[in-house]
C-alpha distance (Angstrom), angle and dihedral (degrees) to the residues before:
residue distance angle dihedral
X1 . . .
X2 3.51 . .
X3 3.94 126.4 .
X4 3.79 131.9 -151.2
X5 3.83 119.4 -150.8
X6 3.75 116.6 -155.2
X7 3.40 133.7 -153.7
X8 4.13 116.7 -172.7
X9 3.89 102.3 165.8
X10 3.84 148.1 54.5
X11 3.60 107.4 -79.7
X12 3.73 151.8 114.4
X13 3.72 116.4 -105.1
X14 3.84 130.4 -171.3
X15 3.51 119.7 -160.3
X16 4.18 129.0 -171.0
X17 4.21 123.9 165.9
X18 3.33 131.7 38.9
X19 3.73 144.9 -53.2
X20 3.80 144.4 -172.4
X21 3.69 99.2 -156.6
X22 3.71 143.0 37.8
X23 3.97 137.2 -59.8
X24 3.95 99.1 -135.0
X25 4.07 117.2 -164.9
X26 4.29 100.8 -153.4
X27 3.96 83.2 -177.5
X28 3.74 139.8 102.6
X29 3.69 92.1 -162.8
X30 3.49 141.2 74.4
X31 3.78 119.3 -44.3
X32 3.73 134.8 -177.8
X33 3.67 130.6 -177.6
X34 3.46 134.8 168.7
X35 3.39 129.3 -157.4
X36 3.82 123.1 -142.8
X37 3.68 109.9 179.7
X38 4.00 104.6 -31.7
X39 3.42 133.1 175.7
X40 4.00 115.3 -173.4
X41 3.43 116.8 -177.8
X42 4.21 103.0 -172.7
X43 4.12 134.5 177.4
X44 3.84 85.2 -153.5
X45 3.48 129.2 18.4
X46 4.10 120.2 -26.1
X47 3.60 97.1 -149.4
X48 4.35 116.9 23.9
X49 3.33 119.7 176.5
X50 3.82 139.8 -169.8
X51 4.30 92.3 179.3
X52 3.57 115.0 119.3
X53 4.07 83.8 -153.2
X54 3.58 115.2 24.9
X55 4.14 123.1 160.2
X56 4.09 119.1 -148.0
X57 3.84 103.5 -158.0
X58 3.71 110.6 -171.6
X59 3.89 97.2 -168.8
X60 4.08 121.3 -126.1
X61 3.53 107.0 -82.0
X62 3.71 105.7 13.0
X63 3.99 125.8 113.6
X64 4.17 117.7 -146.8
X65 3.38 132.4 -168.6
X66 3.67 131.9 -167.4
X67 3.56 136.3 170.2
X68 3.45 133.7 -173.4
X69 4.36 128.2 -137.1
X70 4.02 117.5 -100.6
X71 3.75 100.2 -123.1
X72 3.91 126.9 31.8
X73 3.90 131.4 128.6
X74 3.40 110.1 -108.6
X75 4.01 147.6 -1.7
X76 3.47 85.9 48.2
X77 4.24 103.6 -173.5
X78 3.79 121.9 95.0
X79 3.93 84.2 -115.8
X80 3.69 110.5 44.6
X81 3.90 125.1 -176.9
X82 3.55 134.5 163.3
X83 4.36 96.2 -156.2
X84 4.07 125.9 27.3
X85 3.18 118.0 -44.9
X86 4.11 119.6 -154.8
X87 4.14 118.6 -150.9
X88 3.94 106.7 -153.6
X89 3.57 148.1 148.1
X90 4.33 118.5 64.6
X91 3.72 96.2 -90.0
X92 3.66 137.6 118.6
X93 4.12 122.4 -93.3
X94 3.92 108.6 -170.9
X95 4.16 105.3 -173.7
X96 4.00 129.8 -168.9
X97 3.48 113.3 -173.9
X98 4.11 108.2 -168.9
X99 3.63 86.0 170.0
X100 3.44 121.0 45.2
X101 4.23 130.4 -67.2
X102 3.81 124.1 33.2
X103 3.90 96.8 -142.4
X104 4.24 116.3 3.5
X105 4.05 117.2 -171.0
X106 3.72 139.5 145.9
X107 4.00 81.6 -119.7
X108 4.16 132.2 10.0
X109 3.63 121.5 -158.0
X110 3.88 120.0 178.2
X111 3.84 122.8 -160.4
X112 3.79 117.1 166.0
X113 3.73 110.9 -38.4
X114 3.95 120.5 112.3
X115 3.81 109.4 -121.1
X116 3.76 121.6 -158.0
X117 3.65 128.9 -158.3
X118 3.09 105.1 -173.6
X119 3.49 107.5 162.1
X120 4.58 122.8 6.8
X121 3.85 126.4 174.0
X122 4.31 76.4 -151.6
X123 3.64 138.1 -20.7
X124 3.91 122.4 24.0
X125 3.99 89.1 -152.4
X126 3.90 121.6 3.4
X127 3.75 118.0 175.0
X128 3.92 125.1 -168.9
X129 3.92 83.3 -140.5
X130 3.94 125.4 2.3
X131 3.63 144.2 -14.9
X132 3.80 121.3 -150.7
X133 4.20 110.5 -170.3
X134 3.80 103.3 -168.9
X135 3.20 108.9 163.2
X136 3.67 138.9 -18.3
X137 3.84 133.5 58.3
X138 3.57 131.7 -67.0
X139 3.79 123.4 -168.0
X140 3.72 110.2 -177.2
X141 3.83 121.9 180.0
X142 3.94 107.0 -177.1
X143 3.75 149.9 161.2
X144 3.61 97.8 -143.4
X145 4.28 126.3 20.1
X146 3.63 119.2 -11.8
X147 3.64 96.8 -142.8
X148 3.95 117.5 -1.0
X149 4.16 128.8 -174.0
X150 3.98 113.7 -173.4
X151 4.05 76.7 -153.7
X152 3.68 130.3 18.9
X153 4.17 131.8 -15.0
X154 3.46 121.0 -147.5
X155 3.87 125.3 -168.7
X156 3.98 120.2 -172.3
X157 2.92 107.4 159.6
X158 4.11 143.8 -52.3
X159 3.97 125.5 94.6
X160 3.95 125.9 -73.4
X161 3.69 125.8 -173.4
X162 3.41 111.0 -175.5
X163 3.89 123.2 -172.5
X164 4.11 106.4 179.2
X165 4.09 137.2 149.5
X166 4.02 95.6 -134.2
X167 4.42 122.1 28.2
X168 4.07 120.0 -22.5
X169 3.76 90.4 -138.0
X170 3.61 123.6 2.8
X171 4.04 128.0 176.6
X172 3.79 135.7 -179.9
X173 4.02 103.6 -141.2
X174 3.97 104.9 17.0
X175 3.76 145.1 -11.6
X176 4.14 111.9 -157.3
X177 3.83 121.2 -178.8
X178 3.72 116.4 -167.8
X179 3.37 102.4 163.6
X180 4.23 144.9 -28.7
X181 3.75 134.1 91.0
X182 3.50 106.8 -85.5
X183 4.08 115.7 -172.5
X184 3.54 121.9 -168.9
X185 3.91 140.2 -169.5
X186 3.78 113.0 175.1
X187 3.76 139.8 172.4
X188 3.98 87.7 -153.8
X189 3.59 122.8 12.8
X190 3.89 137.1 -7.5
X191 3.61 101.8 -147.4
X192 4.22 123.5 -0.6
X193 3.77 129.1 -174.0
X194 3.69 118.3 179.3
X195 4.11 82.1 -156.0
X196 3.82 129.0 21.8
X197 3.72 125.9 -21.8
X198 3.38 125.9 -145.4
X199 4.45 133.0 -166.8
X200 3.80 105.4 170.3
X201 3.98 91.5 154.2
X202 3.74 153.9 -13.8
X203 3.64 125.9 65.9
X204 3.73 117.3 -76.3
X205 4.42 125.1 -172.1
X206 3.53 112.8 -172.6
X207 4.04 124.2 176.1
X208 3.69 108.9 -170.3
X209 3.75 144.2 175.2
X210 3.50 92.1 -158.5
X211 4.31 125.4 32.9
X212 3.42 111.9 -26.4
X213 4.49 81.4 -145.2
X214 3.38 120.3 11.1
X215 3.45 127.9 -179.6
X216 4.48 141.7 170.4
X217 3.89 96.0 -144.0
X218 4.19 120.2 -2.0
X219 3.42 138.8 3.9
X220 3.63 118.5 -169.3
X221 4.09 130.9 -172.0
X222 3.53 117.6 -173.5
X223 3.52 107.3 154.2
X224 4.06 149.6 -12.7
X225 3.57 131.0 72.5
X226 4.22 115.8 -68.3
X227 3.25 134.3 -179.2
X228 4.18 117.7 174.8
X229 4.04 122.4 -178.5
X230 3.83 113.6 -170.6
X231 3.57 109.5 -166.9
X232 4.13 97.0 -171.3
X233 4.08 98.9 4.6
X234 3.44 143.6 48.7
X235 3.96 114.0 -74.9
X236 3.77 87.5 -136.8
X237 3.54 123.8 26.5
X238 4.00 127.3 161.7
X239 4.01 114.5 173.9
X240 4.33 80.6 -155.9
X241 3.62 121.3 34.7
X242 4.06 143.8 -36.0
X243 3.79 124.3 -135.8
X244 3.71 119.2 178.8
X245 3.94 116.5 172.9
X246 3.88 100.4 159.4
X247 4.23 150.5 -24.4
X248 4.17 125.3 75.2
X249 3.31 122.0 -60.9
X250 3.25 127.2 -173.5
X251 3.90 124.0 170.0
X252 3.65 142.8 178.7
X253 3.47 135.8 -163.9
X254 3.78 141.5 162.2
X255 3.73 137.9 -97.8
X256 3.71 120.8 -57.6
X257 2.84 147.2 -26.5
X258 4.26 79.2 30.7
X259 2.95 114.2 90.2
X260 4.17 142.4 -156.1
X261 3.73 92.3 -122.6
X262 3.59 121.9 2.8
X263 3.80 127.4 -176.3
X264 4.08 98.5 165.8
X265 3.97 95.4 -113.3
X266 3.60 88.0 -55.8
X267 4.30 123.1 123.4
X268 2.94 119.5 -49.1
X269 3.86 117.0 -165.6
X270 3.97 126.8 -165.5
X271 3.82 117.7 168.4
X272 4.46 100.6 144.6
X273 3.35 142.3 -7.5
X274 3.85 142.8 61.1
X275 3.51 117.1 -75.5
X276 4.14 125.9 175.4
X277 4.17 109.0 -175.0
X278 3.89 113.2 171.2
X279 3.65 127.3 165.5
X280 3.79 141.3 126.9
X281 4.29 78.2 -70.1
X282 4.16 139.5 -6.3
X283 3.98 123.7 -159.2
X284 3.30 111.7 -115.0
X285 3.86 128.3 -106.9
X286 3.55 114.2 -108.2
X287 3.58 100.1 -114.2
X288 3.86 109.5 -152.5
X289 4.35 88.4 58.2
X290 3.89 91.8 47.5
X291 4.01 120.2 96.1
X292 4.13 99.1 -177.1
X293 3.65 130.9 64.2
X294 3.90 123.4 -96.4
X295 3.43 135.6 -150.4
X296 3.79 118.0 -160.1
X297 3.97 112.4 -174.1
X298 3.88 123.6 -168.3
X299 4.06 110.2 -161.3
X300 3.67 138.4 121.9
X301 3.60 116.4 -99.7
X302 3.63 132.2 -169.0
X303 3.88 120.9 -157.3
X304 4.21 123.3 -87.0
X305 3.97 77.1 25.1
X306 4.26 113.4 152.9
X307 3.74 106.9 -130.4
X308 3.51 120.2 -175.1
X309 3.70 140.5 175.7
X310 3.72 127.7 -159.7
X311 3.98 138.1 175.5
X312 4.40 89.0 -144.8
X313 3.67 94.2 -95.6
X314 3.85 106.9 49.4
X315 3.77 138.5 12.8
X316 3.51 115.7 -106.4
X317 4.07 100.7 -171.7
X318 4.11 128.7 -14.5
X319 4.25 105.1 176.7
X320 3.84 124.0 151.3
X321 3.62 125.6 -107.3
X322 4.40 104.8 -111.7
X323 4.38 79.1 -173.1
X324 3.24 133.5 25.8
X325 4.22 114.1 -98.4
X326 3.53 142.0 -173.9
X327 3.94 104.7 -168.2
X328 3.46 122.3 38.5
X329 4.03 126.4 -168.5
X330 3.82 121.4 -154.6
X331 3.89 125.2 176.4
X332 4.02 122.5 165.8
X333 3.38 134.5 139.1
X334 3.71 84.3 -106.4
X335 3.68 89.2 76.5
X336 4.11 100.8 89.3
X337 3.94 127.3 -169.4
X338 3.94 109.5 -110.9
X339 3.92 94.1 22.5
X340 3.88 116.1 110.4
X341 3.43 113.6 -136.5
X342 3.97 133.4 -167.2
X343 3.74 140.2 -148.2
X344 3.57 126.8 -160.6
X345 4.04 134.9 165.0
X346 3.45 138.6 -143.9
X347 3.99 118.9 7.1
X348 3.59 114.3 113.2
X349 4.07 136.2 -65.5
X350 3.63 132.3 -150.3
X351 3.81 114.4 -171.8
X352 3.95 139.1 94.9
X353 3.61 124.3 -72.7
X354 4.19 109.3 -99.4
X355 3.74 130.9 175.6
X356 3.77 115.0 -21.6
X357 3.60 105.8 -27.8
X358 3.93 100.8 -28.8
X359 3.40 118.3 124.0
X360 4.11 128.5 -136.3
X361 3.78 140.6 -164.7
X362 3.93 79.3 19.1
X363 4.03 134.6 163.5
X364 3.86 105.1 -158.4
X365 3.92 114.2 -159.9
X366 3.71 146.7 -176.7
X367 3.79 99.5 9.8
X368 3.50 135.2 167.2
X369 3.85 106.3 -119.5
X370 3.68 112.9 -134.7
X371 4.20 96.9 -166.5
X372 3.82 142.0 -60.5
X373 3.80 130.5 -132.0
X374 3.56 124.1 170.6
X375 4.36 110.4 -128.5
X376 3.70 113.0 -107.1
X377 3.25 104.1 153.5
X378 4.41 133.4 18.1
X379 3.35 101.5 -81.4
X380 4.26 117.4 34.3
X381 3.74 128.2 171.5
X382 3.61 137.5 -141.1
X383 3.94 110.4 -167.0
X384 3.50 138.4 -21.9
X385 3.86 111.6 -15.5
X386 3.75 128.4 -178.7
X387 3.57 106.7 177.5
X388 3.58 115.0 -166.7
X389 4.11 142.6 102.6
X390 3.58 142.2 -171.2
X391 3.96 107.5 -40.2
X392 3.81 114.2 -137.4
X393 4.11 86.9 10.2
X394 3.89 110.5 -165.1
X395 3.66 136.0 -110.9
X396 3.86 108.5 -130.1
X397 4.09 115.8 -103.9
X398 3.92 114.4 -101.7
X399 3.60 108.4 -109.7
């Protein structure tokens, strides 16, 4: 038989053992529980909850697991609340949703507790409006989104790893990243804002089939590490503008008419940072807005290719190719107006792996120079460029 535990007032509630059946919050106000070691076996939701501020604790040290029933009418998420819901405390939360979501709230916030999805018939998270991750891990292993907000997505800090077969985290309004690891593997696309996106730190991995970043009206990088592989896409792609001002970037995408970085022919700002875009092409920066010297390069490159670019005296970058390219994009501050610089492919390199598939401390030999060209003005070429990508690109359909 199953058994459902209610809770109808204010309180704070600690829970240990096991249960067939559901916790159920009858309360509008504030609730607190804390989980000490729970298993919750449910056929409906594990946790429901009608608090418009209610706490999960999962205490430090303990391991809880809950899993929702296959078929029931509504609320479907192994975690169901109708208000905010807050994740804390530096235990372990294993989830098994055989229904649908992982966690469901109005609003998710995530301080310190390591949350497991282990198994999702869609979304790990899904919010009605936003998520804020800061701190703590989340491990989500889904069918559908990784980590979904119908309104805005907020990362602070913590570590996700997100596994999902459509976008890693997707949001209506506005994605902002100021800080975390985030790594992604996705069957559509790593990271999807139906507004602006924004990466102003933290170091971010994302292997998609789809865009890498994708983005209706701005997408702005101004700082952290990034490294974005697009296996069928562009690794950046905003249908409105581009604005990067500072952090590494590296991105990948596939053979034309994909691109690196894609903005379709709208601006496209540079002011700081490194940025590496190669793909079969790359839009092109819109020269009168930008402040630091690019390099566009037009060559054929096959995969696990060395690529390196020097100004005579001292390599500025050597990384290997993870797909093959035909335009590359390279801004730094490295890139100085009056010095000649030259980029060559294949050949050999001797140095330590870096970020993403840069290479450091290296000795690059024995390549096959491509062109040089010494930068007078913002934007200078070295070969054959075709700048371009999709016009009009498209915004993924919500699933």
């Amino acid at each position: 038989s199953t058994k459902k535990v209610k809770i109808e007032k204010t309180g704070i509630y600690e829970f240990t053992g096991i249960l067939n059946g559901q916790i159920k919050i009858n309360t509008t106000e504030k609730v607190v529980i804390i989980l000490s070691n729970v298993t919750i076996t449910a056929t409906e939701q594990a946790i429901n909850s009608e608090s418009l501020d209610f706490y999960i604790i999962s205490k430090e040290g303990s391991i809880n697991s809950l899993t929702d029933g296959t078929t029931y009418e509504k609320g479907n998420a192994v975690i169901n609340c109708d208000g905010k819901v807050t994740f804390d405390g530096t235990g372990t939360l294993n989830l098994y949703a055989k229904s649908k979501h992982g966690i469901k709230a109005t609003d998710i916030v995530v301080w310190n507790t390591t949350i497991n999805v282990c198994e999702s018939i869609t979304d790990g998270l899904h919010a009605d409006n936003t998520v804020v991750v800061n701190s703590g891990v989340i491990n989500s292993n889904t069918t559908s989104d990784g980590i979904e907000s119908e309104n805005t997505l907020v990362i602070n800090g913590g570590t996700l790893n997100i596994t999902c077969g459509s976008d890693g985290l997707v949001a209506l309004n506005a994605v902002e990243i100021n800080n975390g690891i985030i790594n992604i593997n996705s069957l559509l696309e790593g990271i999807e804002s139906k507004g602006t996106l924004a990466i102003n730190n933290g170091y971010i991995q994302i292997t998609s089939v789809d865009d890498s970043l994708n983005a209706a009206t701005k997408i702005s990088i101004n700082g952290g590490k990034n490294y974005f592989i697009s296996s069928n896409n562009d690794a950046i792609d905003s249908n409105g503008t581009i604005l990067i001002t500072g952090g590494l970037t590296l991105a990948f995408g596939t053979t034309q008419p994909e691109c690196g970085i894609d903005c379709d022919n709208n601006e496209f700002k540079i002011t700081g940072g490194t940025l590496l875009a190669c793909g079969g092409s790359n839009s092109k920066p819109t020269s009168n807005l930008c402040t630091q010297n690019i390099l566009q390069i037009g060559t054929n490159v096959a995969k696990n290719t060395y690529v390196n670019i020097s100004d005579g005296n001292n390599d500025i970058i050597t990384f290997k190719t993870p797909s093959a390219c035909s335009q590359i994009l390279f801004t730094s501050n490295l890139i100085i107006t009056g010095k000649t610089y030259t980029a060559s492919t294949g050949g050999k390199a001797d140095g330590v792996n870096g970020f993403g598939c840069l290479l450091i401390d290296c000795k690059y030999l024995e390549g096959n120079k491509v062109g040089s060209s010494t930068i007078l003005t913002v934007i200078t070429n070295i070969g054959s460029i075709s700048n371009g990508g999709a016009i009009n690109g498209q915004i993924g359909p919500r699933r």
